[in-house]
C-alpha positions in Angstrom: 0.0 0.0 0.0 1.2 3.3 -0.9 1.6 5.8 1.9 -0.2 9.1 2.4 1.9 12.1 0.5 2.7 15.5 2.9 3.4 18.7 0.7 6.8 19.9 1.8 6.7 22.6 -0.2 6.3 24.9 -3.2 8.7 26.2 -5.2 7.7 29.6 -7.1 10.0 31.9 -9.7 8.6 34.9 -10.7 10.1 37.9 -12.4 13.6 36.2 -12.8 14.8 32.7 -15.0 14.6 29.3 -13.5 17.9 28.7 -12.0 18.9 24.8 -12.4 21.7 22.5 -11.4 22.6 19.3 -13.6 23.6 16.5 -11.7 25.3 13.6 -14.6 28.3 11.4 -14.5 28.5 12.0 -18.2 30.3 15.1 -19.4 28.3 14.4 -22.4 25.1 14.4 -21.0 25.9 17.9 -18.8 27.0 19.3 -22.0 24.1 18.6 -23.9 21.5 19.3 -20.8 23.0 22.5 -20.3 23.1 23.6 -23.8 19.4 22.9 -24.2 18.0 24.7 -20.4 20.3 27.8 -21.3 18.8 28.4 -24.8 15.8 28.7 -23.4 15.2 32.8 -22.0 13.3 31.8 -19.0 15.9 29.6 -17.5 19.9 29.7 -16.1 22.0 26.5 -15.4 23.5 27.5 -12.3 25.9 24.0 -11.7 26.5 21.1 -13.2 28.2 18.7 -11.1 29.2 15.0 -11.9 28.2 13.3 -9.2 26.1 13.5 -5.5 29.0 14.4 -3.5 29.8 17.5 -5.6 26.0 18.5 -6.2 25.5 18.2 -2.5 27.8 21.5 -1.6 26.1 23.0 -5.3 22.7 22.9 -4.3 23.9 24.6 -1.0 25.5 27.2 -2.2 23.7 28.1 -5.8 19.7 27.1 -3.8 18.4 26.4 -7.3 14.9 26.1 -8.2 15.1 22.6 -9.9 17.8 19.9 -10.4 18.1 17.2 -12.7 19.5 14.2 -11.6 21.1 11.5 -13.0 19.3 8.0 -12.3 22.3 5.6 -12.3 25.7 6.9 -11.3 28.7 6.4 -9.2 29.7 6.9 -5.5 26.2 7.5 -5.0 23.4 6.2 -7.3 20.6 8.8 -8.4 17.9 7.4 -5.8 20.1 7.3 -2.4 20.8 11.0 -3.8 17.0 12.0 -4.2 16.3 10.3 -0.3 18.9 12.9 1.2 17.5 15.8 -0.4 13.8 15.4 0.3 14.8 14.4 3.4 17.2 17.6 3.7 16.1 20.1 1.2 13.0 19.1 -0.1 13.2 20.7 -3.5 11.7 19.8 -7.3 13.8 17.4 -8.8 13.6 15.9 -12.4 15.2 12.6 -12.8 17.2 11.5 -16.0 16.6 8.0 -17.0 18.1 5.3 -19.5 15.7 3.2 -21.5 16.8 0.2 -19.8 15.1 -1.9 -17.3 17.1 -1.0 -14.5 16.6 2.6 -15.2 12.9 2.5 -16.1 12.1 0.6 -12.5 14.2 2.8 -11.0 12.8 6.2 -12.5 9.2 4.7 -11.2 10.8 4.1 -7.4 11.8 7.6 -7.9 8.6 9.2 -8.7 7.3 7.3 -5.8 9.6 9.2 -3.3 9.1 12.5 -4.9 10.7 13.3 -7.8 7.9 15.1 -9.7 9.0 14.3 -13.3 11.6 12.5 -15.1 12.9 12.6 -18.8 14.7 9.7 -21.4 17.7 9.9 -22.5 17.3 9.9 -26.3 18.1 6.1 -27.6 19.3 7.9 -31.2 19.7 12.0 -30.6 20.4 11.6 -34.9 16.9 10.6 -35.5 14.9 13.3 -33.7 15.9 12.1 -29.9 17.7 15.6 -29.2 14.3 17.3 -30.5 12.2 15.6 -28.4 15.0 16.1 -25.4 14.8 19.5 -25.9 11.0 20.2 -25.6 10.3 17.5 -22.9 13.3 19.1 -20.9 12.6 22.8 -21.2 8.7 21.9 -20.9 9.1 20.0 -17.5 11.3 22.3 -16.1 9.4 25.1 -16.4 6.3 22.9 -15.0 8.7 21.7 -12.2 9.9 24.9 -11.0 6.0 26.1 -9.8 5.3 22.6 -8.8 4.0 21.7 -5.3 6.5 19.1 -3.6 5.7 15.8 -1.6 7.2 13.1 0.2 5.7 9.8 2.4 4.6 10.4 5.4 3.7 8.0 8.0 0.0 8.3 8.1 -3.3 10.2 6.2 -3.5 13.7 7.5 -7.0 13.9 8.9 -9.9 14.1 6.8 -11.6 17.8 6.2 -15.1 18.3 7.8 -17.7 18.1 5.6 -19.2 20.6 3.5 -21.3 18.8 0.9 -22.3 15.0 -0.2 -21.1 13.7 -3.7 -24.1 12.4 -5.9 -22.9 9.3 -7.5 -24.2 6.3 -9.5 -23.1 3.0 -9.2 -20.0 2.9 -11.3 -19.3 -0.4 -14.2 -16.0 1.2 -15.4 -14.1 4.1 -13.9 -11.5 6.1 -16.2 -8.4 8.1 -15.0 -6.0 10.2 -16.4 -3.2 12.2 -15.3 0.5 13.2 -16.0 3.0 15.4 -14.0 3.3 13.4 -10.3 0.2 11.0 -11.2 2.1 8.2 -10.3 2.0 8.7 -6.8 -1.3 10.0 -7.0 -2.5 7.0 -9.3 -0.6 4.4 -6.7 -2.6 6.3 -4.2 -6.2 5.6 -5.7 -5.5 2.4 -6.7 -4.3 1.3 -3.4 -7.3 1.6 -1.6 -9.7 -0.5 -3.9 -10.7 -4.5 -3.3 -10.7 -6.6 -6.1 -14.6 -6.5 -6.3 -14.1 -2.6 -7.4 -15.6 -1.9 -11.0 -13.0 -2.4 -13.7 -10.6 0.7 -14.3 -8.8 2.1 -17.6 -5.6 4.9 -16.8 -4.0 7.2 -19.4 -0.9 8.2 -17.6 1.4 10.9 -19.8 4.5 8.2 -20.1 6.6 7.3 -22.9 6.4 3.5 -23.9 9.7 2.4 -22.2 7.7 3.1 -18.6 4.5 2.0 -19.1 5.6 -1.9 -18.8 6.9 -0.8 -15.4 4.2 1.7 -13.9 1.6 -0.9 -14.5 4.2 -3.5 -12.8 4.5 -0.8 -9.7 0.6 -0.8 -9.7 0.3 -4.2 -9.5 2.7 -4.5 -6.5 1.2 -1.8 -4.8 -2.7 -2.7 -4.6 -5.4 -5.6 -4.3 -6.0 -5.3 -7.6 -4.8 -7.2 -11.4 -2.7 -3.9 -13.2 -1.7 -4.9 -16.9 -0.6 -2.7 -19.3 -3.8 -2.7 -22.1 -3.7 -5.2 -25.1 -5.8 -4.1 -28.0 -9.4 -6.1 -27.9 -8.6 -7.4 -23.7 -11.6 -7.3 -22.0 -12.1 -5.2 -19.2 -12.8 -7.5 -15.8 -13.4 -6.2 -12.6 -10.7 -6.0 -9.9 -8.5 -5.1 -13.2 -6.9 -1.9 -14.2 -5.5 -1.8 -17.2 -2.8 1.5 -18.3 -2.7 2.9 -22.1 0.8 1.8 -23.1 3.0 4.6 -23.6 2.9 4.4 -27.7 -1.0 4.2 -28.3 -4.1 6.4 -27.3 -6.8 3.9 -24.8 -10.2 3.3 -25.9 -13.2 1.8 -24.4 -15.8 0.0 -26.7 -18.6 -2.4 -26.3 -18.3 -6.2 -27.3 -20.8 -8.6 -27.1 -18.8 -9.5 -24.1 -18.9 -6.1 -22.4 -16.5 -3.3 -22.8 -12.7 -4.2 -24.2 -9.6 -2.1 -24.6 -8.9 -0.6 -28.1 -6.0 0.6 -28.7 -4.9 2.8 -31.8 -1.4 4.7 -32.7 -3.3 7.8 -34.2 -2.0 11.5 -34.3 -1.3 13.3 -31.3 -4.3 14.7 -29.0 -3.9 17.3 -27.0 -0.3 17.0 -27.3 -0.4 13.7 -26.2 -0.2 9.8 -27.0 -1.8 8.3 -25.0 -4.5 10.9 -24.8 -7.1 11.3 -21.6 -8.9 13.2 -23.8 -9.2 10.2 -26.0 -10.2 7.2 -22.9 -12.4 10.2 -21.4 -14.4 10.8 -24.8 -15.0 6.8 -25.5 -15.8 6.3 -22.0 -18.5 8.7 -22.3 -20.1 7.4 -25.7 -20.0 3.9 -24.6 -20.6 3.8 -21.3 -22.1 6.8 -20.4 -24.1 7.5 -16.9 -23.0 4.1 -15.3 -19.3 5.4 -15.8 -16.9 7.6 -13.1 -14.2 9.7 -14.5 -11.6 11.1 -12.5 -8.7 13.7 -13.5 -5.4 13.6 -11.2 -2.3 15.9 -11.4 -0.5 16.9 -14.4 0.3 20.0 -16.1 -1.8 21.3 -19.4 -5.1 20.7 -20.1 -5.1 16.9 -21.7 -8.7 15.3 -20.4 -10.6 18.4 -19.7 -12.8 18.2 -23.1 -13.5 14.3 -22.4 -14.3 14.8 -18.8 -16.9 17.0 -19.5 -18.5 14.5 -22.4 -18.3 12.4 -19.7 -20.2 14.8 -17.2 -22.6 15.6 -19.9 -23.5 11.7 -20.5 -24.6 11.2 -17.1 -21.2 10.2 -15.7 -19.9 11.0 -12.0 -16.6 13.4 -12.6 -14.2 13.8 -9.6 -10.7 16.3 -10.1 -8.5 16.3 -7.3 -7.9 19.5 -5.4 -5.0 22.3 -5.6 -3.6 21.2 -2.7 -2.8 17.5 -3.2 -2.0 18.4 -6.9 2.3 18.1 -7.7 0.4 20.2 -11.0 -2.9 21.8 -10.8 -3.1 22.0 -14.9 -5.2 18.9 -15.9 -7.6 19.3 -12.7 -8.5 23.3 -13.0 -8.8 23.2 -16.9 -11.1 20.6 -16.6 -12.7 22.3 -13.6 -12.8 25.7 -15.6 -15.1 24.6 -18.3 -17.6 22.5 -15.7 -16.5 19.2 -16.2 -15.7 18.8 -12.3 -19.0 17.8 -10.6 -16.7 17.4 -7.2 -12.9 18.4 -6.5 -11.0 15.8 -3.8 -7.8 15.6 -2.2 -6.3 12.5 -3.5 -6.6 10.7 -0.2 -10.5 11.8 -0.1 -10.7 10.4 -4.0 -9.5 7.4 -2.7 -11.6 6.9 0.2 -14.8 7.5 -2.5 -13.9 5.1 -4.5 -13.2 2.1 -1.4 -16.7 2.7 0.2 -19.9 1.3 -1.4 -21.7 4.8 -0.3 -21.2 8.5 -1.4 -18.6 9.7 1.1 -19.7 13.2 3.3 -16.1 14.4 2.8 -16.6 15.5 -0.9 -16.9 18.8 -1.4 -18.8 19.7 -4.4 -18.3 22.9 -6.9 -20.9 22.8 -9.2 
């Protein structure tokens, strides 16, 4: 079971650039991180250090706004590293991950203790890696330096008094998306449902190396089945089943009740996998008898399918400000009246474990 999350802190930068430190064994790799952050007018490297011991006295002395780290290097590898400081100086940190295995498991145990983002190292920079680096980098950066920080905590902070009761149907499917620090908040949700819980479809912004390993995590971490989605797999109950990281989620009815379809179409809303994509099947297919619920992340990817969802009948939730890493996906989709009731992720989760509408919600429209 995944812990409750405490917000350490908050990390704003207005009216001057982002300053960053670079933490990566490879000259290469501080090179080519630094030449990318300082291009980019709204943010300074500060430091780049090549290795823990050497960033430790950095982030000291420079107190940057965000640091990247390095997932596997030596003397101290990247996670032991990310421990001290949100132990010590609880700060936004962006992790830097290989493709491999290792580093993809890794990256996920990271997120977990409160890294809010990571990026890939480009498998071929020749064939469009280093353009993709380059607007994932500056992009999360930017997202990173406003973001709200967390790390585990020993227990649930207590719950808020009541101001209003969530009106619900009985769920058959229940969608979820998010991106920026929705694995925690995913882990989180998931962790406090039985297997008898309706079956439940996840677009999480990831790119296809991850995917494999998030549902893994997910599957470790709760009562229930978590596989990443085949094309035509049926959706069971107890089951959760996340949009791999190369092709948008669908639901759609079989004659043996609603299946995954999966499709490797054009980008939506920026995105593939899309929550706007999951959010606006869920709605056509399974319409009132369905619960959608949109987690942290930064833009506005889910917002237009959570409200076809809301207008089909469906019970929307979007979790609060305050337990968001990124309150983008949540107040866009709350902006336009797609949010019948806004939760702190520990309240979501405690909706979705008991059998009745919770008193704790707190509704907005």
């Amino acid at each position: 079971m995944m812990q409750a999350m405490q917000s350490c802190s908050t990390s704003t930068v207005t009216g001057r650039r982002i300053r960053v430190v670079i933490v990566d064994d490879s000259a290469l790799m501080r090179k080519m991180l630094t030449s990318i952050l300082d291009a980019d007018p709204e943010i300074e490297v500060v430091g780049a250090a090549p290795d823990p011991l050497c960033a430790r006295q950095m982030i000291k002395d420079l107190n940057p706004d965000v640091v990247t780290l390095d997932v596997e290097m030596p003397k101290m590898d990247g996670l032991t590293f990310l421990d001290k400081i949100m132990t010590l100086r609880p700060m936004p940190v962006i992790m830097v991950s290989s493709l491999t295995r290792k580093g993809t498991e890794t990256t996920m145990r990271a997120l977990e203790c409160g890294a809010v983002d990571f990026i890939a190292k480009p498998a071929n920079a020749a064939q469009g890696g280093l353009d993709v680096l380059r607007s994932d980098l500056t992009r999360k950066v930017k997202a990173a330096a406003s973001a709200r920080v967390f790390k585990a905590k020993a227990a649930a902070p207590p719950a808020q008094p009541a101001r209003t009761k969530l009106q619900r149907n009985q769920a058959s499917l229940i969608g979820i998306g998010a991106s920026t620090g929705g694995v925690v908040a995913v882990q989180t949700v998931l962790a406090s449902l039985s297997p008898t819980c309706p079956g439940i479809v996840i677009t999480q912004h990831m790119p296809p190396a991850f995917t494999k390993s998030f549902a893994a995590r997910l599957n470790q971490n709760s009562a229930l089945t978590v596989l990443e989605a085949r094309d035509g797999e049926r959706i069971l109950p107890g089951h959760a089943y996340v949009a791999p990281g190369s092709h948008h989620l669908e639901v759609a009815r079989s004659q043996q009740g609603f299946v995954c379809r999966l499709n490797d179409g054009a980008l939506v809303s920026g995105h593939r996998p899309s929550v706007d994509i999951l959010f606006h099947s869920i709605a056509k297919h399974v319409g009132p008898k369905a619960m959608g619920i949109i987690l942290t992340g930064m833009g506005r990817d889910g917002a237009d399918g959570l409200l076809a969802m809301r207008q089909a009948g469906a019970t929307t939730i979007g979790q609060n400000q305050a337990s968001c890493v990124v309150y983008g996906m949540p107040r866009a989709a709350n902006e336009i009246g797609a949010v019948a009731a806004e939760l702190s992720v520990d309240e979501i989760a405690r909706e979705l474990s008991n059998e009745k509408p919770s008193d704790r919600a707190v509704c907005r429209r």
